[in-house]
LOLO-72579 format. One line per 4 residues: number of its first residue (from 1); their letters; for each residue x, y, z of C-alpha. Coordinates in steps of 0.2 Angstrom, whole numbers. Example, Ala and Ser with C-alpha at 12.3 -4.5 7.8 and 13.67 -1.06 7.14 Angstrom:
1) as) 62/-22/39; 68/-5/36 .
% end
This chain:
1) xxxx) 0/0/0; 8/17/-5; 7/35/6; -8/41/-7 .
5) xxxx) -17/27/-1; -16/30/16; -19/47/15; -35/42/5 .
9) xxxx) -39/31/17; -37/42/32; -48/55/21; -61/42/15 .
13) xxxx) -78/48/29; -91/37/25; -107/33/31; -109/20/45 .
17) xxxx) -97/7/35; -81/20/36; -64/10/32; -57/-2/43 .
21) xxxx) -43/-7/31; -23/-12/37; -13/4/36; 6/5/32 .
25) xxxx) 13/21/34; 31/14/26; 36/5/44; 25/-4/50 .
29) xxxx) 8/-14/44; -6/-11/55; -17/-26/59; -35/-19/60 .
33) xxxx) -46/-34/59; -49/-34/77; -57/-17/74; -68/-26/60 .
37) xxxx) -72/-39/72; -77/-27/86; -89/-19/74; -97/-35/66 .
41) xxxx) -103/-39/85; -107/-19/91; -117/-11/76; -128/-24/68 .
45) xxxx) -137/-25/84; -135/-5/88; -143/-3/72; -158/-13/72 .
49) xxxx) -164/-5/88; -160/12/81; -169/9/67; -187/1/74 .
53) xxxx) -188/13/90; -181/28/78; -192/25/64; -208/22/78 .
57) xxxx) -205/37/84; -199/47/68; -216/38/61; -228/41/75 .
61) xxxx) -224/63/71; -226/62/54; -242/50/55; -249/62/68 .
65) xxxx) -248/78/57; -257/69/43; -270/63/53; -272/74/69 .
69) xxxx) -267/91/65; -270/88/48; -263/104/47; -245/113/49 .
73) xxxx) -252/128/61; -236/134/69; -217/137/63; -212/124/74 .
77) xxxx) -226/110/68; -217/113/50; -198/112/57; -205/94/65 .
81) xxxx) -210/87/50; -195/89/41; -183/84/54; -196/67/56 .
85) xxxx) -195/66/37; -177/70/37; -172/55/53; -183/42/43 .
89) xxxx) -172/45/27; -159/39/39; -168/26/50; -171/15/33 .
93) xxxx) -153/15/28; -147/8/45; -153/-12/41; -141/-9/26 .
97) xxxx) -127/-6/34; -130/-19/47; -131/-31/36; -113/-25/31 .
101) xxxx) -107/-23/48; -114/-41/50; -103/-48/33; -88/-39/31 .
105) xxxx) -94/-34/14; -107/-23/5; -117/-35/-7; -130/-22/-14 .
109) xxxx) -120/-16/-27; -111/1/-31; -126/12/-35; -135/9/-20 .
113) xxxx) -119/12/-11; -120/29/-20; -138/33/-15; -137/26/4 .
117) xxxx) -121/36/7; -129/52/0; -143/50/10; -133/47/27 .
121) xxxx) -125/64/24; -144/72/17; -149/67/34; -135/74/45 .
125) xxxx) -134/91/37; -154/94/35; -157/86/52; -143/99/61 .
129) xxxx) -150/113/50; -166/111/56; -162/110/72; -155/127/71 .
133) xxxx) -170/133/62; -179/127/78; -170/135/89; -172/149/79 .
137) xxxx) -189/150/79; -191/149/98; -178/162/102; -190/174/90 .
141) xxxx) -206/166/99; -201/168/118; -188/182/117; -197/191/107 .
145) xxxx) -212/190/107; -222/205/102; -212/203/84; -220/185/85 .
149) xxxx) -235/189/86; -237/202/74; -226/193/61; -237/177/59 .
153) xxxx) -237/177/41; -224/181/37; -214/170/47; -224/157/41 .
157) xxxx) -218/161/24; -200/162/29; -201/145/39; -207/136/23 .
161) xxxx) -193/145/12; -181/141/23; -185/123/24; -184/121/6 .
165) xxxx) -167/130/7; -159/115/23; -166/101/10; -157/109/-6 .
169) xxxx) -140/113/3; -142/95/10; -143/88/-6; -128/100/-12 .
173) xxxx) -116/94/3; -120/76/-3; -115/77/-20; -96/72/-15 .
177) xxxx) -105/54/-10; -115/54/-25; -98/57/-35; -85/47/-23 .
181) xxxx) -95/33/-15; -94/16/-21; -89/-1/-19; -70/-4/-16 .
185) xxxx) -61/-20/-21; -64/-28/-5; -83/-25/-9; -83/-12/4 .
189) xxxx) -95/1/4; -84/19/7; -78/35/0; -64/31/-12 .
193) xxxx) -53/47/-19; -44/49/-35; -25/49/-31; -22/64/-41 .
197) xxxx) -34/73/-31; -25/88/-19; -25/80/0; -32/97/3 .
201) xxxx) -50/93/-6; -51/78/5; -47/88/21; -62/101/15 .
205) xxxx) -75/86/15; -72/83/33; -71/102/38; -89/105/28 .
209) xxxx) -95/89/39; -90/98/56; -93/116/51; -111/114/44 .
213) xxxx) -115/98/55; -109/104/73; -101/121/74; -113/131/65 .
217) xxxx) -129/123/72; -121/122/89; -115/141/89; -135/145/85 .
221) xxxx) -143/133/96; -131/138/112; -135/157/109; -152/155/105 .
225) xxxx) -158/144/120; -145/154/132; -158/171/126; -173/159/129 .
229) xxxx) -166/154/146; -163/170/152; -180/176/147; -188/161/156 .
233) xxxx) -180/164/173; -187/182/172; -205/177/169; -217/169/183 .
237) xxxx) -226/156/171; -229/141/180; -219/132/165; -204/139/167 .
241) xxxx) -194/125/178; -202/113/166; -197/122/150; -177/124/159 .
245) xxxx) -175/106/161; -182/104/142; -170/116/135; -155/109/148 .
249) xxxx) -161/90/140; -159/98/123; -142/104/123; -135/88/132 .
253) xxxx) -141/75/120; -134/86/108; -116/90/116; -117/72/121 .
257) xxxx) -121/64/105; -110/75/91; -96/81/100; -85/68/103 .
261) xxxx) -88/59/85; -84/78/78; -67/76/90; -63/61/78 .
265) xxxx) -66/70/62; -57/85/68; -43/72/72; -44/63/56 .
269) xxxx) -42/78/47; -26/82/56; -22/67/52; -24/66/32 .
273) xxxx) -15/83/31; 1/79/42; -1/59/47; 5/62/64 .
277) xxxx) -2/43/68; 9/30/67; 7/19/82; -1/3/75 .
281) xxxx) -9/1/96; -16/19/95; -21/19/77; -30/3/84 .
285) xxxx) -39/12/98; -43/26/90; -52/16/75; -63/6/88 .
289) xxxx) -67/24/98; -71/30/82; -85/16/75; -91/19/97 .
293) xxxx) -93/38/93; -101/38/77; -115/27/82; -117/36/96 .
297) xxxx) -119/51/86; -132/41/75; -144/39/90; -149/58/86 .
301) xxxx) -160/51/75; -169/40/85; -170/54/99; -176/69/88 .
305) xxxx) -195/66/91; -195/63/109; -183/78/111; -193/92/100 .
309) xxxx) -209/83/99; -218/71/113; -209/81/126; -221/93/122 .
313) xxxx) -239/92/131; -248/97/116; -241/82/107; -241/69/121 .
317) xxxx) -261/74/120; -261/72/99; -254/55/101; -265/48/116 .
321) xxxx) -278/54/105; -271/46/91; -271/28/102; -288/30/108 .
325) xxxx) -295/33/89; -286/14/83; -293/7/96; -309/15/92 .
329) xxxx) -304/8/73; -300/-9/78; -316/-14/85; -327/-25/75 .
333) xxxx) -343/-17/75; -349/0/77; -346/17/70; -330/26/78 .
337) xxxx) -336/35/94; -339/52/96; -324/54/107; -313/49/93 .
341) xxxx) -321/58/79; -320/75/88; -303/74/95; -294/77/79 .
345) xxxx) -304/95/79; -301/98/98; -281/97/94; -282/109/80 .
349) xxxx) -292/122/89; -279/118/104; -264/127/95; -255/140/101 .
353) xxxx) -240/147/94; -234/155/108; -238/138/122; -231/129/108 .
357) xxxx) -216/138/112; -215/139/127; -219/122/130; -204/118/120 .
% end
C-alpha cells in the first residue's frame, strides 16, 4: 500500500461502514481486523434497535400531522415534519449497513452504495439545519415576542422558504457521495478518492462535515436557547422549571451525541494533512473509539421526536388521542365513537404558537 493510499484512506468519511482497512505508513503494517471484528458484534445490533424505535418514533410525528393536526399551524409543527421526514431517510438505511457490519462486505451493489451514502450525509446536514431553524424559531417566539406575534405570516412564509433552502443545501453537501461513494475492491462500501486529487480537497469534505454539522448549528442553538433561558428565569409562568429542564435536556443530547464523534473527524483531518499517527496500538484504539462515537452520534435520529416533539404536552395529547382513535378503529362493529371523531378537531383548535413555544 503506498502513502496516497493511506492518505485516501485516512480522508475516506463514510457513512456507517467507514474504512477499517490495514494501514502501512512505510514502517509498520497495521493489523485492523480486530477493529472489523469489534464492529461485526457492536453495530448490527445498535442498528436494528435504532432503526425500529427511531423509525416508531420518527413515524408516529409524521403520522400524527397527517392525521391529527391535519394541518402545519405553527413554525415549529413545519420544522418537526422535516426533521421526522429527514431521521426516517436515515432510519431506513441503518438495516443496510447492518447487514454490512454483520458480513464484512457490502453486497448491494455500487449504486445503492451511492444513494445510501448520500442519504446518510442528506440526513446529517438537514437534520442539524433544522435544528438550528428550531431553535431559531423559539428564540424569536419567547424572546421576542411581540415581533412573533405580529409577524405570523410572514414567518410562516420564511419557515417554509427556509425549509426548502436545509433540503437543497443538503442535497448539495452530498453530492461528493453521490460522485465518490462506491464499492471498493474488498466489496466495501466507502468514499474512495482519485489519487491525483489535492489532499487538501479531502481535508475540505471533513471540515464542511464539522462546520455545517456541529459548529454552525451548535453556535446558534447555544446562543439562542441561552436568550430563551434567560427570558424564562425572568418570567413567573408556571412552565418555566419545566421548560429549563427541556431546554437543559436539549443541549446535552446534543453536546453528548455530536461532539465527541466531531473530535474524531477534527482528528482525522489532522491526520490526512500531516499523518501524525503512526502507532499501530493507538491507530487501533482510535479506530474502535471512532465506529463507538459515530454510532453514538447516530442515536440523534432515533432521539429527535421525543426531544422536539412528545416532550411537548400538546403532542403527548395528539398521540393519546391518536391511540384512543385505533382502538376505536380496531373494533369490529360499530361506528367510531364520538370521542374519537372530535378529538382530531379539539387538537387543531388547541394550537397556540406562543404555548407551543413555550412548552418547548
Amino acid at each position: 500500500m503506498t502513502m496516497a493510499d493511506i492518505m485516501t484512506a485516512f480522508t475516506s468519511e463514510a457513512p456507517p461502514s467507514t474504512t477499517d482497512e490495514d494501514y502501512d505508513d512505510s514502517h509498520l503494517l497495521c493489523d485492523l481486523s480486530g477493529v472489523r471484528s469489534f464492529r461485526s458484534r457492536f453495530e448490527p445490533p445498535l442498528f436494528w434497535l435504532m432503526a425500529l424505535l427511531g423509525g416508531t418514533g420518527n413515524l408516529a410525528v409524521v403520522w400524527i400531522y397527517l392525521n391529527v393536526r391535519r394541518r402545519l399551524k405553527t413554525m415549529t409543527d413545519v420544522y418537526l415534519l422535516n426533521l421526522a421526514l429527514s431521521d426516517l431517510l436515515f432510519l431506513v438505511t441503518l438495516p443496510l449497513w447492518a447487514t454490512e457490519a454483520a458480513s464484512g462486505r457490502w453486497s448491494f451493489g455500487p449504486v445503492l452504495c451511492k444513494i445510501i451514502s448520500a442519504l446518510y450525509k442528506v440526513n446529517l446536514f438537514s437534520g442539524m439545519l433544522l435544528l438550528t431553524c428550531i431553535s431559531v424559531d423559539r428564540y424569536v417566539a419567547i424572546v421576542q415576542t411581540t415581533r412573533a406575534q405580529n409577524s405570523q405570516a410572514e414567518r410562516r412564509r420564511c419557515t417554509r422558504l427556509a425549509c426548502w433552502a436545509v433540503w437543497l443545501i443538503a442535497l448539495l453537501l452530498a453530492v461528493p457521495e453521490l460522485v465518490f461513494a462506491t464499492e471498493d475492491s474488498e466489496q466495501r462500501c466507502r468514499m474512495v478518492f482519485p489519487l491525483q486529487l489535492d489532499n487538501r480537497i479531502k481535508v475540505v469534505v471533513l471540515a464542511l462535515q464539522v462546520s455545517v454539522g456541529f459548529f454552525l448549528p451548535f453556535s446558534v442553538m447555544a446562543f439562542c436557547y441561552s436568550c430563551i433561558a434567560a427570558t424564562l428565569l425572568r418570567t413567573r409562568s408556571f412552565q418555566k422549571h419545566r421548560a429549563m429542564r427541556v431546554i437543559l435536556a436539549v443541549v446535552l443530547v446534543f453536546v453528548v451525541s455530536q461532539l465527541p464523534h466531531n473530535a474524531v473527524l477534527v482528528t482525522e483531518a489532522v491526520q490526512a494533512s500531516n499523518m501524525t499517527m503512526t502507532d499501530c496500538g493507538a491507530l487501533q484504539r482510535f479506530k474502535t473509539a471512532e465506529q463507538v462515537l459515530k454510532s453514538l452520534a447516530y442515536l440523534h435520529a432515533g432521539l429527535n421526536p421525543f426531544l422536539y416533539a412528545f416532550v411537548g404536552e400538546r403532542f403527548r395529547r395528539d398521540l393519546q388521542q391518536l391511540l384512543r382513535c385505533c382502538s376505536c378503529c380496531a373494533k369490529p362493529t360499530g361506528p367510531p365513537s364520538k370521542s374519537c371523531r372530535s378529538s382530531t378537531r379539539a387538537s387543531v383548535m388547541s394550537d397556540s404558537d406562543t404555548s407551543q413555544a413555550l412548552s418547548l
